[in-house]
C-alpha positions as CSV (number, residue, x, y, z in Angstrom):
1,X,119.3,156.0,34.2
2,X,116.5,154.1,33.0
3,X,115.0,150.4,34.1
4,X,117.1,149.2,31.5
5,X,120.6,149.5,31.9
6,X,122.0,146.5,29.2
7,X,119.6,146.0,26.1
8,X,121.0,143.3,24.1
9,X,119.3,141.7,20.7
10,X,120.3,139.2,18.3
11,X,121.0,139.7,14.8
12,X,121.7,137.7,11.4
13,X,121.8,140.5,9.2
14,X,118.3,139.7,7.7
15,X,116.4,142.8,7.3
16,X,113.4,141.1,9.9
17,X,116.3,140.8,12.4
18,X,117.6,144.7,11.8
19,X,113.8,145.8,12.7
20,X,114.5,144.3,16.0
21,X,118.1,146.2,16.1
22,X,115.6,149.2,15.4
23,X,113.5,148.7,18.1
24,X,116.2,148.0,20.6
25,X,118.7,151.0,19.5
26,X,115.5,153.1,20.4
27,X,114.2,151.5,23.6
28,X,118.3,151.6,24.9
29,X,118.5,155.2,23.8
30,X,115.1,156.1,26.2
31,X,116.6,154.1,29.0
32,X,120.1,155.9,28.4
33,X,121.1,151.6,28.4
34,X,123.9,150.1,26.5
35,X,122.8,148.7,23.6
36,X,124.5,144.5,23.2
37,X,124.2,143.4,19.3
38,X,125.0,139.9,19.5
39,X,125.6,137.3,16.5
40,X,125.7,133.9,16.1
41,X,127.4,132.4,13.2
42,X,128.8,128.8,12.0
43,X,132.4,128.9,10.7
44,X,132.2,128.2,6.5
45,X,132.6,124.6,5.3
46,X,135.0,123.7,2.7
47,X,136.5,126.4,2.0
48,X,139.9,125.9,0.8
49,X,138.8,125.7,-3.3
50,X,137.1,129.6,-3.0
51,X,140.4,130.3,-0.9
52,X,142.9,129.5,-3.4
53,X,140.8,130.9,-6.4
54,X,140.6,134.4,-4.7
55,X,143.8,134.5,-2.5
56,X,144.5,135.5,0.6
57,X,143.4,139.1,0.4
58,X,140.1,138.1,-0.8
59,X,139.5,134.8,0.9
60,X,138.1,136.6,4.4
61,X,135.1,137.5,2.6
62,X,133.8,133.2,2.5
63,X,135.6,132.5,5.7
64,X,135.2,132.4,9.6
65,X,132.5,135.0,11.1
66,X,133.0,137.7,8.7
67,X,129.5,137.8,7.6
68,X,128.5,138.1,11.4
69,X,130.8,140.7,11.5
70,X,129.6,142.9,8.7
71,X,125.6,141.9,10.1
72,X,126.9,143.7,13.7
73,X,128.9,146.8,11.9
74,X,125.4,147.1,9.5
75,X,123.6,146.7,12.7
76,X,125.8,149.2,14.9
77,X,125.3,152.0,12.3
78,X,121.2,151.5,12.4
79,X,121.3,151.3,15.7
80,X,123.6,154.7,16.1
81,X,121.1,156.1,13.5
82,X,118.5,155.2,16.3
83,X,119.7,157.1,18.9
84,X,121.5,154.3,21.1
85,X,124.9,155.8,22.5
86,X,126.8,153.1,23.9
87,X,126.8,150.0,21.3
88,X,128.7,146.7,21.7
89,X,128.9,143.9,19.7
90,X,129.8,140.1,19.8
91,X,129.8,137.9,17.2
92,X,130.2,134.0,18.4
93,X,130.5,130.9,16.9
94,X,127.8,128.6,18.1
95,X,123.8,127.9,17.9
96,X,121.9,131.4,17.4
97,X,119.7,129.8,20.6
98,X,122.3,128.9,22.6
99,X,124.9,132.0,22.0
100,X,122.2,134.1,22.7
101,X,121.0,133.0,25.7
102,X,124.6,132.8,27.1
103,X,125.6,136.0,26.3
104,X,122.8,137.3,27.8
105,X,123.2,135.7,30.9
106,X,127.0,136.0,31.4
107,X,126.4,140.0,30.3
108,X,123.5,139.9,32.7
109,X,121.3,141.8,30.1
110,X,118.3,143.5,31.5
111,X,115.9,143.0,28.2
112,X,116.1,141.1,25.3
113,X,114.8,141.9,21.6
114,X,113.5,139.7,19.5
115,X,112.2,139.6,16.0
116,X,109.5,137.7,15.8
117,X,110.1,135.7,12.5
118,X,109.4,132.2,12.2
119,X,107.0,132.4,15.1
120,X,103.9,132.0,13.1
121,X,105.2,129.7,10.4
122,X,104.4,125.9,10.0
123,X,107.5,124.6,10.7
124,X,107.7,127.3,13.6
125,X,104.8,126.0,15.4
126,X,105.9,122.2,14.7
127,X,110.0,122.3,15.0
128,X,110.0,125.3,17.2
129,X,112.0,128.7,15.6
130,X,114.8,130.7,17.0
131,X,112.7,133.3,18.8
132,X,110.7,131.0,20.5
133,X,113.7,128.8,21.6
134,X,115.3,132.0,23.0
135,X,112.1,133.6,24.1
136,X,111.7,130.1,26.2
137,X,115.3,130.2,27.6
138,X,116.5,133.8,28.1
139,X,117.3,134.7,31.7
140,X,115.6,138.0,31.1
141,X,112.9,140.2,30.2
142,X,112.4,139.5,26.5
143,X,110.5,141.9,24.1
144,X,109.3,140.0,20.8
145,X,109.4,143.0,17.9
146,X,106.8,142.4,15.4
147,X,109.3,142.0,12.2
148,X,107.6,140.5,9.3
């Protein structure tokens, strides 16, 4: 067993944040770690005109977490593809900075991956962006992945 025993990295289902997925599925699959997909998602707004027009059947597709959902089973699939064995995922309703951070720290993760977009941007340097806010708050070791 490697240093690493719980890698866990964030995802949005951006291709910039499945680069980080890349880079984690291989660095867990070195350390023989788990490999934690995490994503953070806001539940749809005014919904219930799309959910009428498409029904029931169809209506999952524009409500709730399922895009988080389909980002974490794109992501698992890269990250198998990678070489990480042991894969879980959580998809959580909340900030991206916040759910991160407080998955990482009530999994007690041992690294964190990070893309690095929105580091160098304007509004990055003067808002702040979500890599830096969880770079800044994570309880762990966190590896910022060079993504765009």
């Amino acid at each position: 067993m490697g240093a690493y025993q719980l890698v866990a990295v964030g995802t949005d289902g951006s291709d910039s944040s499945f680069r980080a997925v890349d880079r984690a599925a291989v660095v867990a699959a070195d350390a023989g770690a788990t490999l934690l997909i995490i994503s953070a998602y806001h539940p749809a707004r005014n919904t219930g005109s799309a959910e009428q027009q498409l029904g029931e059947d169809a209506a999952y597709h524009v409500v709730g977490s399922t895009p988080a959902e389909e980002a974490l089973r794109d992501a698992k699939e890269r990250a198998s593809a990678k070489g990480a064995k042991e894969i879980e995922t959580i998809a959580q309703e909340g900030d991206p900075i916040e759910v991160v951070t407080a998955v990482v720290t009530d999994k007690k993760a041992d690294l964190l991956v990070i893309g690095n977009r929105g580091l160098n941007s304007l509004s990055g340097r003067l808002l702040g962006s979500v890599p830096q806010g969880i770079s800044r708050k994570a309880p762990t070791d966190v590896l910022i992945v060079h993504t765009t």
